[in-house]
C-alpha positions as semicolon CSV with decimal commas, in nm:
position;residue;x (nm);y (nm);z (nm)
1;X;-3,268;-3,486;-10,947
2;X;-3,433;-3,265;-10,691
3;X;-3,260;-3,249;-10,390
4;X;-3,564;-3,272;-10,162
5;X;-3,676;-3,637;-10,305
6;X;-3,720;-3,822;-9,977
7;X;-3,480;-4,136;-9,981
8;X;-3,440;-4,421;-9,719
9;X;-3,119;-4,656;-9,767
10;X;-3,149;-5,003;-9,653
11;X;-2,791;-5,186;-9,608
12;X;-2,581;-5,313;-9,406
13;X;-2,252;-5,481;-9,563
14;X;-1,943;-5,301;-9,654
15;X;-2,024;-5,332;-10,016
16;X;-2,280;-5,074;-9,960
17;X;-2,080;-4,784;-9,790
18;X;-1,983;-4,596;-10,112
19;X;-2,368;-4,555;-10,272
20;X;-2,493;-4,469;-9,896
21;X;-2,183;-4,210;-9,898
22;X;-2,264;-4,080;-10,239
23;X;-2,623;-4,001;-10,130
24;X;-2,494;-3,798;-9,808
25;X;-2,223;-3,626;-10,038
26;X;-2,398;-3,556;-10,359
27;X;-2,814;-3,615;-10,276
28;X;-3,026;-3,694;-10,262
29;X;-2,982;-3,680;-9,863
30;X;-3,116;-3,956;-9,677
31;X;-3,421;-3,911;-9,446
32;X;-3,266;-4,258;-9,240
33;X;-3,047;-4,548;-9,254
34;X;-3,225;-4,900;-9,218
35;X;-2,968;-5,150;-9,106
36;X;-2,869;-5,478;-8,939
37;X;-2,857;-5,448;-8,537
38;X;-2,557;-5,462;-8,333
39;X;-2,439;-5,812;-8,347
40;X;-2,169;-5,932;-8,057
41;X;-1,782;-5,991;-8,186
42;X;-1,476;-6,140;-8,081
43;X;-1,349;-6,298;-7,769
44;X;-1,528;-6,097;-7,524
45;X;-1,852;-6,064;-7,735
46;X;-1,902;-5,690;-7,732
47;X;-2,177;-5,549;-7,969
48;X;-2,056;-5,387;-8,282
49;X;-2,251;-5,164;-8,553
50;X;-2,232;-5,245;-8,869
51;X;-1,960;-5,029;-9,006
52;X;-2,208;-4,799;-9,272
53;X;-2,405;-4,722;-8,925
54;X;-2,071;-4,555;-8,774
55;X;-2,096;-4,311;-9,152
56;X;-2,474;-4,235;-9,072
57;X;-2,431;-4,140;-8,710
58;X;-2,116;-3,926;-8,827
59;X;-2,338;-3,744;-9,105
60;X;-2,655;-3,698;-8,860
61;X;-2,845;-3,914;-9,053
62;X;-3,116;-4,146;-8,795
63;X;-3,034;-4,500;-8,808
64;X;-3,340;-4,779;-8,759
65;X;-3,213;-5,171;-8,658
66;X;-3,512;-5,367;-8,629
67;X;-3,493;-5,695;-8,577
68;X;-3,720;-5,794;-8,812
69;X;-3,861;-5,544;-9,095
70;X;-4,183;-5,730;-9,145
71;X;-4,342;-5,649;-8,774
72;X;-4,578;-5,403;-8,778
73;X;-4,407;-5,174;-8,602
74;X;-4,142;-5,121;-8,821
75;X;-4,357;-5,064;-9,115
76;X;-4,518;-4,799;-8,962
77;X;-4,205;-4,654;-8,854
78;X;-4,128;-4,654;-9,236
79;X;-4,464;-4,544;-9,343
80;X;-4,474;-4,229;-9,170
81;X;-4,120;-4,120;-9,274
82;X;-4,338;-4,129;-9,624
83;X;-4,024;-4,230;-9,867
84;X;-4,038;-4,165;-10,241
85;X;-3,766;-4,363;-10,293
86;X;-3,636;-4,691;-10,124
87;X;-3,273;-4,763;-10,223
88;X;-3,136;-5,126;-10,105
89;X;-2,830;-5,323;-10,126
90;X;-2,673;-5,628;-9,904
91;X;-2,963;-5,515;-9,628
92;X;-2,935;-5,917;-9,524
93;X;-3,335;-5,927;-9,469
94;X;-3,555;-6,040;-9,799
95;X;-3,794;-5,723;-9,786
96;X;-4,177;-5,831;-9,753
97;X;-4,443;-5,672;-9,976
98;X;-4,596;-5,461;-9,744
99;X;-4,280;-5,267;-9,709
100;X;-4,221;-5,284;-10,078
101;X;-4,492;-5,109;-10,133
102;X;-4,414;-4,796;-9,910
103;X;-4,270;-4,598;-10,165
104;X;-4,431;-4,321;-10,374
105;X;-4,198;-4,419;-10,656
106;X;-4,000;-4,751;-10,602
107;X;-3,838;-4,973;-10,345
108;X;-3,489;-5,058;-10,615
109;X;-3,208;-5,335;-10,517
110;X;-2,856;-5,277;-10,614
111;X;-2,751;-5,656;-10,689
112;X;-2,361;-5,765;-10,742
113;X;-2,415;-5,943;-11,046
114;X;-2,536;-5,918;-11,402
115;X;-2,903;-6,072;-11,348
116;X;-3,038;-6,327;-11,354
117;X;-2,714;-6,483;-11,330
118;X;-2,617;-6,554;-10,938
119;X;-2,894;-6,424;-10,806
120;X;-2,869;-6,480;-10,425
121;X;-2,560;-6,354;-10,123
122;X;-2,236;-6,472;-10,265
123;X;-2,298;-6,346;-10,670
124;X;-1,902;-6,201;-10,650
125;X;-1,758;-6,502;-10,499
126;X;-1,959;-6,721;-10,760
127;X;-1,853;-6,496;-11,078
128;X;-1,500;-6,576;-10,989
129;X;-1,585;-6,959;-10,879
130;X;-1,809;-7,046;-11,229
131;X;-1,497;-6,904;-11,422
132;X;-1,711;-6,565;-11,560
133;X;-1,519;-6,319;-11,748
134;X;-1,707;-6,072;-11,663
135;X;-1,964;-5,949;-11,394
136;X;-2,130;-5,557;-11,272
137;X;-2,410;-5,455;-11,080
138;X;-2,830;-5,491;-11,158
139;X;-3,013;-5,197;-11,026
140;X;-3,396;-5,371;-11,001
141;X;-3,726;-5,342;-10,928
142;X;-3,776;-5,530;-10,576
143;X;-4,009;-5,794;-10,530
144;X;-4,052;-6,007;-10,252
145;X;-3,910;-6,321;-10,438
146;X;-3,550;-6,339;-10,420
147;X;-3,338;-6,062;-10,705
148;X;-3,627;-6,130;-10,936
149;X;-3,766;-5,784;-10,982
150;X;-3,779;-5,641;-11,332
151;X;-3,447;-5,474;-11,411
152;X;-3,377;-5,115;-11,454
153;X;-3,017;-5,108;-11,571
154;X;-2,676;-5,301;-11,543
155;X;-2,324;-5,170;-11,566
156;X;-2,058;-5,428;-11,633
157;X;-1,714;-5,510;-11,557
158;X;-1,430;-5,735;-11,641
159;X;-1,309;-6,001;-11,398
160;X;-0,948;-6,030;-11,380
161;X;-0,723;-6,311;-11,434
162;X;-0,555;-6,256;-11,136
163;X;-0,845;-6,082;-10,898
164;X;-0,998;-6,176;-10,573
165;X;-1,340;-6,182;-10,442
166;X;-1,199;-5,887;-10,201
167;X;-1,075;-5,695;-10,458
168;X;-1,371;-5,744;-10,689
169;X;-1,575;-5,668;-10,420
170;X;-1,424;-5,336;-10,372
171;X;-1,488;-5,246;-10,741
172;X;-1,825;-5,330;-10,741
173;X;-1,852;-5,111;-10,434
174;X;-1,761;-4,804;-10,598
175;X;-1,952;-4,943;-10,951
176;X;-2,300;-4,960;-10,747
177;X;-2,268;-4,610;-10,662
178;X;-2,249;-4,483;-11,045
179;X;-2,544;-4,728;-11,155
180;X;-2,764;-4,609;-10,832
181;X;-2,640;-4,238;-10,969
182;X;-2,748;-4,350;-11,376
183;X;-3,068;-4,487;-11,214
184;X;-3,269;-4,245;-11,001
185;X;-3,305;-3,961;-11,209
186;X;-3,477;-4,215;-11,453
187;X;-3,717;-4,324;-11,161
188;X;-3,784;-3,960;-11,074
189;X;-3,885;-3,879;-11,417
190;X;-4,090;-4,185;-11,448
191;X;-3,862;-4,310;-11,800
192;X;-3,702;-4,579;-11,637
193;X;-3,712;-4,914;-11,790
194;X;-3,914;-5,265;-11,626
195;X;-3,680;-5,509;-11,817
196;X;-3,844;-5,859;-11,731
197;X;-3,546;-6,113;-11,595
198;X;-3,541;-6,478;-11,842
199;X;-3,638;-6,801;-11,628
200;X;-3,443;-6,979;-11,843
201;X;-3,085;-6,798;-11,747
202;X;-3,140;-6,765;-11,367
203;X;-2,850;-6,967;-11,143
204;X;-2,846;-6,935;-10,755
205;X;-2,542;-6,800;-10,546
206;X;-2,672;-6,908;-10,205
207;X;-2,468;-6,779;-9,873
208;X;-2,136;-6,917;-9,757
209;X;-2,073;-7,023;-9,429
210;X;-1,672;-7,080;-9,328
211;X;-1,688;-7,440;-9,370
212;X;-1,771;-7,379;-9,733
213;X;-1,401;-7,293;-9,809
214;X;-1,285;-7,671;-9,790
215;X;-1,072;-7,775;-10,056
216;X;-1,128;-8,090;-10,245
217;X;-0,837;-8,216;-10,397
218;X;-0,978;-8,457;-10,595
219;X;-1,061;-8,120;-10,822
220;X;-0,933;-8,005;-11,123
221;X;-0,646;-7,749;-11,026
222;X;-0,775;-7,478;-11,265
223;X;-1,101;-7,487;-11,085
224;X;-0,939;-7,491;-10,760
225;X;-0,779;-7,168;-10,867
226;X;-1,037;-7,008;-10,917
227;X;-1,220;-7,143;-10,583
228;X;-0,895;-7,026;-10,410
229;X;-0,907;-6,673;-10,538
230;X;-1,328;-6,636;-10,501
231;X;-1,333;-6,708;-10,149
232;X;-1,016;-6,459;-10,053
233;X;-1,079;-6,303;-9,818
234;X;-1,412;-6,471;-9,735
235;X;-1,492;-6,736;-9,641
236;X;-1,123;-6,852;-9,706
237;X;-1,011;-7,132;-9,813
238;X;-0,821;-7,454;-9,612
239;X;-0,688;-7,778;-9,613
240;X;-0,653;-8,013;-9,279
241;X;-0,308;-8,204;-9,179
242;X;-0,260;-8,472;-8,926
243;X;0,103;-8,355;-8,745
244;X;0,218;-8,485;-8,449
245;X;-0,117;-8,695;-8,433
246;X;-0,290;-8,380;-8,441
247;X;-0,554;-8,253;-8,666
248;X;-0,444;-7,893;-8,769
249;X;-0,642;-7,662;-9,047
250;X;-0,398;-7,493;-9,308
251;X;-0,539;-7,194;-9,489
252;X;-0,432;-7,171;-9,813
253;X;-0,407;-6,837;-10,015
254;X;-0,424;-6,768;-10,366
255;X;-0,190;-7,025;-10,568
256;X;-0,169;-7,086;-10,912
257;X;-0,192;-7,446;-11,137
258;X;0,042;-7,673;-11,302
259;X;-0,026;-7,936;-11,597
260;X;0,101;-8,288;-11,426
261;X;0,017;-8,486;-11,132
262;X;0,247;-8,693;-10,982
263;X;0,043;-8,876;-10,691
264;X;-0,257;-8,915;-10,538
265;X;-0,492;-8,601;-10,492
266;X;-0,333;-8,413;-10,127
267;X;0,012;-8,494;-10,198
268;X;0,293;-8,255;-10,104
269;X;0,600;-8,192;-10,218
270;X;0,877;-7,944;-10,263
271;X;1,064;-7,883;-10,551
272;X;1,281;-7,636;-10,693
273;X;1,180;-7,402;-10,329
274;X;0,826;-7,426;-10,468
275;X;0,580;-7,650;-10,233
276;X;0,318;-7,835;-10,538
277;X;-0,016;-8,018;-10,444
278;X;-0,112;-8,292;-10,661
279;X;-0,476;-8,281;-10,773
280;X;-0,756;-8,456;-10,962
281;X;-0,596;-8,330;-11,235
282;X;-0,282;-8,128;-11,223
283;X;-0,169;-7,947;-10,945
284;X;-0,109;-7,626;-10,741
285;X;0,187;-7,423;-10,678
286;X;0,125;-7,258;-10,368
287;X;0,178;-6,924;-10,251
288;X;0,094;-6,855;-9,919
289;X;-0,027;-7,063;-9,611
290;X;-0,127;-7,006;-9,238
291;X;-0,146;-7,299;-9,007
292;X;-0,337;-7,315;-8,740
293;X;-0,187;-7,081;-8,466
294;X;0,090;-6,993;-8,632
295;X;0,111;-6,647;-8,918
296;X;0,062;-6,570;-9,250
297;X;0,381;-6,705;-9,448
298;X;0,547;-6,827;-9,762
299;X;0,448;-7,206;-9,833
300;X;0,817;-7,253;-9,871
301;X;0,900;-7,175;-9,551
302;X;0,618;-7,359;-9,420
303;X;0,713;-7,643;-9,550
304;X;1,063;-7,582;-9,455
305;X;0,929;-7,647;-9,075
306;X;0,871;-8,038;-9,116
307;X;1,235;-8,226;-9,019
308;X;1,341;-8,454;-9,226
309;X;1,183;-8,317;-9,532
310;X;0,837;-8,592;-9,501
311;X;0,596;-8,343;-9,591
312;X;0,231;-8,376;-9,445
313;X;-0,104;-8,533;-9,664
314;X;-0,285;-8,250;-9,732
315;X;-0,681;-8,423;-9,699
């Protein structure tokens, strides 16, 4: 691919660092980073960069947050930088068609799922959640209608029994930058294919907000499983216990499932120096907990903390 094909990356979550370093290391380099602005963090609200913004200032490379990438101003900004190639993934903006249409070549989308399944900001966390065996990564044609663009290629990837939306997002990290490698030499040499995405086959993975990670325990404890693993590390999953006539929220970490339940949905008991939850149907042998305030620990020993052995309704 020649080296002096003028490419502008668009992205701002972690997921995107490896095909934005791939482009510094192996080229086509850059002519800017387009990413999320500064948002404030923690207790004292200081602004933080994203953390791909940090490898672009590092590498020289000029970095653009607008607020908003459909003002006028930022298009211009865009158009006279004169792009053959616009290369996006987890930018957090849905890109309008004037900008689309910038390009010389093609505005592409690397997408964390095989399309058009979970189209949408949490396709890893759903693959896990909807009990897929496998997933990969879409490189597509972007339109302004959300992951609907034709699709140029997809590389896929087993899930693991045992695997985490963290973990898998890590792998499909490093995946996106070999299918954003396979895909623009086809786009610079005009063979690549327009693969039209069915209707009939699309499903929705819309963005998860903390409060998402609830658990029900009136689910099945298979499916709670898996809704245990997909949201580790984000959004996390929890549980609420009244103790001391206090509301506190227990985190719960990846557990695993059991055949027979002996009460109602919530119950807790331990047995055997294993802490079970009864569910819907079946029930979960936990792992690891964190209550609120407190660390990271075995369940065991978290249970362990409750005098007299009454153990709390989980609800």
């Amino acid at each position: 691919m020649p080296s002096d094909t003028r490419v502008i990356f668009f992205g701002s979550g972690e997921i995107a660092i490896p095909s934005f370093r791939r482009l510094i290391e192996s080229g086509p380099r850059p002519l800017a980073l387009v990413t999320q602005p500064d948002k404030p963090a923690g207790r004292h609200r200081e602004l933080l960069p994203p953390p791909i913004k940090r490898i672009a200032v590092e590498a020289g490379i000029p970095v653009l947050q607008p607020e908003s990438v459909r003002d006028e101003a930022s298009l211009a900004v865009l158009r006279e930088l004169a792009p053959d190639l616009i290369v996006v993934m987890a930018y957090g903006q849905i890109l309008p068609k004037a900008l689309i249409a910038i390009p010389r070549i093609a505005c592409i989308n690397l997408h964390g799922s095989l399309l058009p399944r979970h189209r949408g900001a949490s396709c890893i966390q759903a693959a896990i959640d909807d009990g897929d065996t496998e997933t990969g990564i879409t490189v597509m044609h972007m339109v302004p209608k959300l992951d609907a663009g034709d699709i140029i290629l997809a590389r896929s990837t087993p899930i693991g029994a045992d695997e985490t939306g963290g973990v898998l997002h890590d792998r499909m990290a490093e995946i996106a930058a070999e299918a954003m490698a396979e895909a623009l030499p086809l786009l610079m040499s005009s063979t690549a294919p327009c693969i039209a995405q069915d209707p009939a086959l699309v499903t929705y993975a819309p963005k998860l907000e903390r409060d998402h990670g609830r658990i029900d325990w009136t689910w099945d404890a298979a499916r709670l499983v898996r809704r245990i693993r997909a949201y580790d590390p984000w959004p996390g999953t929890w549980t609420e216990i009244v103790d001391g006539g206090k509301v506190k929220r227990i985190k719960i970490f990846p557990a695993r499932s059991g055949a027979e339940a002996e009460g109602m949905p919530g119950t807790v008991v331990l047995r055997e120096g294993a802490v079970r939850v009864d569910c819907g149907t079946g029930h979960l042998v936990l792992g690891e907990v964190q209550a609120d305030g407190s660390r990271r620990m075995p369940a065991a020993e978290w249970a362990r903390g409750f005098h007299g052995g009454a153990l709390p309704q989980f609800r």
